[in-house]
C-alpha positions in Angstrom: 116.6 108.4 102.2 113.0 108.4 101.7 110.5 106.0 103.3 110.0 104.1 100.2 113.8 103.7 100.2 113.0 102.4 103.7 110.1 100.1 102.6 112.4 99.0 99.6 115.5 97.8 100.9 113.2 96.1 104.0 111.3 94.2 101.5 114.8 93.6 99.5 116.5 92.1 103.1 113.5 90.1 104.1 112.7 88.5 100.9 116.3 87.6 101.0 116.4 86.2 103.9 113.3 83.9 103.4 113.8 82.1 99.7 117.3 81.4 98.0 117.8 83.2 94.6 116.8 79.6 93.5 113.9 78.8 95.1 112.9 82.7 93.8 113.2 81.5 90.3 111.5 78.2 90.9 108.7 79.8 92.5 108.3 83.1 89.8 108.4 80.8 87.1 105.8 78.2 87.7 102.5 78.8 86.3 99.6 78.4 89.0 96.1 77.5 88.4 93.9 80.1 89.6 90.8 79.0 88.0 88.4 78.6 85.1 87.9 81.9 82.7 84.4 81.8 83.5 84.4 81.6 86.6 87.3 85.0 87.1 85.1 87.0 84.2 82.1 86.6 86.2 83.5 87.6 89.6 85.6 90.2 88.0 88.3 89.8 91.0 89.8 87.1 92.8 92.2 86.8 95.7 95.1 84.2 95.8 97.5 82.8 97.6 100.4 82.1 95.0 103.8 80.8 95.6 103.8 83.0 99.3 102.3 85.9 97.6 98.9 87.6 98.1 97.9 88.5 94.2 95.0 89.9 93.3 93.9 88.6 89.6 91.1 91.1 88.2 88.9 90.7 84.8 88.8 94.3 83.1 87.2 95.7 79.8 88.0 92.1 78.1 91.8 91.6 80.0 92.9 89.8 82.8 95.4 91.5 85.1 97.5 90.2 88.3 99.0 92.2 90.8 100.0 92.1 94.9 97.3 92.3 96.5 98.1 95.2 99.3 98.8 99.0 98.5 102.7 99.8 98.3 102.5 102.9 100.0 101.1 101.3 103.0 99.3 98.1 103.2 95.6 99.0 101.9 93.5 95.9 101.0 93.7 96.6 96.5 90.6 94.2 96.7 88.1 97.0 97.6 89.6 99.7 95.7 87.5 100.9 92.2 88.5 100.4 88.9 89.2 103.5 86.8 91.0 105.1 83.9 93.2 107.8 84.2 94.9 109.7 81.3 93.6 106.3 79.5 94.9 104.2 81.4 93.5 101.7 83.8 94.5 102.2 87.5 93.3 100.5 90.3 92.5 103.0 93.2 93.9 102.3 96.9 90.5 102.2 98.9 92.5 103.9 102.2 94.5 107.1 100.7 92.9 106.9 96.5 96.9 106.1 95.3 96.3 105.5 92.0 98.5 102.0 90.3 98.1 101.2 86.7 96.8 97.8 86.3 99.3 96.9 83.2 103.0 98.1 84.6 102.5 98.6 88.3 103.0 102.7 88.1 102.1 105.1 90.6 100.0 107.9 89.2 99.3 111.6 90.7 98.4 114.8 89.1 100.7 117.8 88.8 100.2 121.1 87.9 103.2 123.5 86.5 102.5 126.6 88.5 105.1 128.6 85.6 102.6 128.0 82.7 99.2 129.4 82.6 96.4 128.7 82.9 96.9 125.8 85.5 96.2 122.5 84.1 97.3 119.2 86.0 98.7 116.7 84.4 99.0 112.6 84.7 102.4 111.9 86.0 104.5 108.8 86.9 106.2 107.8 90.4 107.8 104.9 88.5 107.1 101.4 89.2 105.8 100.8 92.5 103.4 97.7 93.0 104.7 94.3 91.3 102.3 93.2 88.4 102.8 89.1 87.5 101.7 87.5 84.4 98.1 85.8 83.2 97.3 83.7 80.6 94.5 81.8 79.5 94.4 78.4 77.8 91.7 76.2 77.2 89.2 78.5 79.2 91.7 77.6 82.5 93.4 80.6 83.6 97.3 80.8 84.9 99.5 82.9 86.9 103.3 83.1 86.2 104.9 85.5 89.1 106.8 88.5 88.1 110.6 87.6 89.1 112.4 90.8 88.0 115.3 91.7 90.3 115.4 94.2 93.0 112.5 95.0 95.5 109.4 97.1 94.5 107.8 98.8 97.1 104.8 96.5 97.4 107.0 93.9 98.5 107.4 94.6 101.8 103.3 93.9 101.9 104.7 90.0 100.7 106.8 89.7 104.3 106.7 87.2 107.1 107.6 90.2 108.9 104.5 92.1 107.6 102.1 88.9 108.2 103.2 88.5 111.4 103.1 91.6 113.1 100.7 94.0 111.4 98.0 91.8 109.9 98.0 90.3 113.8 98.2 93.6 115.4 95.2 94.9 113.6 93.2 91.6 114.0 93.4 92.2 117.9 92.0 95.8 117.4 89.0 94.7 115.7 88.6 91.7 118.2 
């Protein structure tokens, strides 16, 4: 088992444990005011609190986009990372290891190379799903957020724990004291 299998099934157990399958629902499908269009278009990013979730809502190239706020591979604050395309795509990129997510479906990108064909040339592939995206809409120049409430964990999950909050984000609050 890999460690994202790890971080899965951890993220699976705790959310779990924390919310009934009906206060999940509830919670995913309420829309949330996170502000005024104005406002999120000038400041091109904005960090929320949102139904127990850290999402980070961003303004890009005319579209509003909402996903967890920390890296899925291992906690890295999405907040500070750049904005860039990659094989046309736009994917936000992890300020601590440059793990590249795509802004629209949550996709973990990296570049491979077929060492059988010549000459070398790397090429844009996916890791599959890895960071949950949630849904934003705009009416009447007031922004919402609607939480994505697919089944089964996604690997930025685990970054959405008590467990998580409790122990890392306090552990590394005492090292910088």
């Amino acid at each position: 088992m890999s460690s994202s299998d790890d971080v899965s099934k951890s993220a699976e157990k705790v959310w779990g444990e924390n919310m009934s399958s009906d206060e999940e629902v509830a919670a995913a499908s309420r829309p949330y005011f996170i502000g005024k269009k104005e406002n999120i278009i000038q400041a091109r990013r904005v960090l929320k609190s949102v139904g127990g979730r850290d999402v980070l809502v961003m303004y890009h190239q005319g579209d509003f986009y909402a996903i967890d706020a920390r890296c899925y591979h291992s906690g890295g604050p999405l907040q500070e990372g750049d904005i860039e395309d990659f094989d046309g795509r736009p994917c936000i990129v992890c300020p601590w290891h440059k793990y590249k997510i795509t802004l629209d479906e949550g996709e973990g990108l990296y570049q491979a190379v077929d060492p059988s064909v010549k000459p070398l040339k790397p090429t844009w592939c996916s890791k599959g799903i890895k960071q949950r995206i949630h849904t934003v809409t705009e009416s009447n120049g007031d922004v919402f957020l609607t939480l994505n409430n697919s089944p089964g964990a996604i690997d930025s999950d685990y970054y959405q724990t008590e467990k998580y909050r409790d122990t890392i984000l306090k552990e590394g609050r005492k090292k910088t004291n």
